[in-house]
C-alpha positions in Angstrom: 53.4 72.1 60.9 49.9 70.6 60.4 50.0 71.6 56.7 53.2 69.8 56.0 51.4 66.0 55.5 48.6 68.1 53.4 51.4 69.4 50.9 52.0 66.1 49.8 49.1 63.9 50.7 46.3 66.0 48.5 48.4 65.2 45.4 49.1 61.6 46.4 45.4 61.3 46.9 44.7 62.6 43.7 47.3 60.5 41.5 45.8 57.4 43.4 42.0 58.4 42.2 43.0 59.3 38.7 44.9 56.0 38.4 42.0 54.0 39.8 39.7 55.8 37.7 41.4 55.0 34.9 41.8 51.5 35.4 38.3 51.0 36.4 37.0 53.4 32.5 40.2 52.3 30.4 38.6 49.4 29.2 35.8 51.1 27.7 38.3 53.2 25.4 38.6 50.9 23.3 35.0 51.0 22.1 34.5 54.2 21.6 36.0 53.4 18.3 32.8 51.4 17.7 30.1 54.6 17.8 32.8 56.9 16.3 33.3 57.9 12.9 36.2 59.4 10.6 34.3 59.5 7.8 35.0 63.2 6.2 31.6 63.5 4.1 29.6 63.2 6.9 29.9 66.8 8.6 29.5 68.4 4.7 26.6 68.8 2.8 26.2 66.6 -0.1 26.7 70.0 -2.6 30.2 71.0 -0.9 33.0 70.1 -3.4 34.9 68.3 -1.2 32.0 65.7 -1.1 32.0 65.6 -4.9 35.6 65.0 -5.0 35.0 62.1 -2.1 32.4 60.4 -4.1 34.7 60.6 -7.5 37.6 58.4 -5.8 35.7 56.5 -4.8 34.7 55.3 -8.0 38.2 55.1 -9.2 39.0 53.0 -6.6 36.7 50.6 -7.7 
């Protein structure tokens, strides 16, 4: 009988810490667009063609 409570306390527990932990870190989602970067031609090297084909467009978007 003493496990009973247990079976549904741990995963109450646990819901309550997650959602506190993300209220207390969600803010700080929202910058991590600030030190990230989409920017395709950075993980090539300047020689692949992809990069070549980058650097072309963007000359004819100018």
């Amino acid at each position: 009988m003493a496990r009973r409570p247990l079976r549904w306390l741990v995963p109450a527990l646990l819901v309550l810490v997650w959602l506190i932990g993300g209220g207390a870190l969600g803010p700080f989602a929202g910058k991590l667009t600030e030190v990230s970067t989409n920017d395709q031609a950075a993980f090539l090297p300047k020689s692949a063609e992809s990069t070549r084909v980058l650097e072309v467009q963007d000359r004819f978007r100018q």
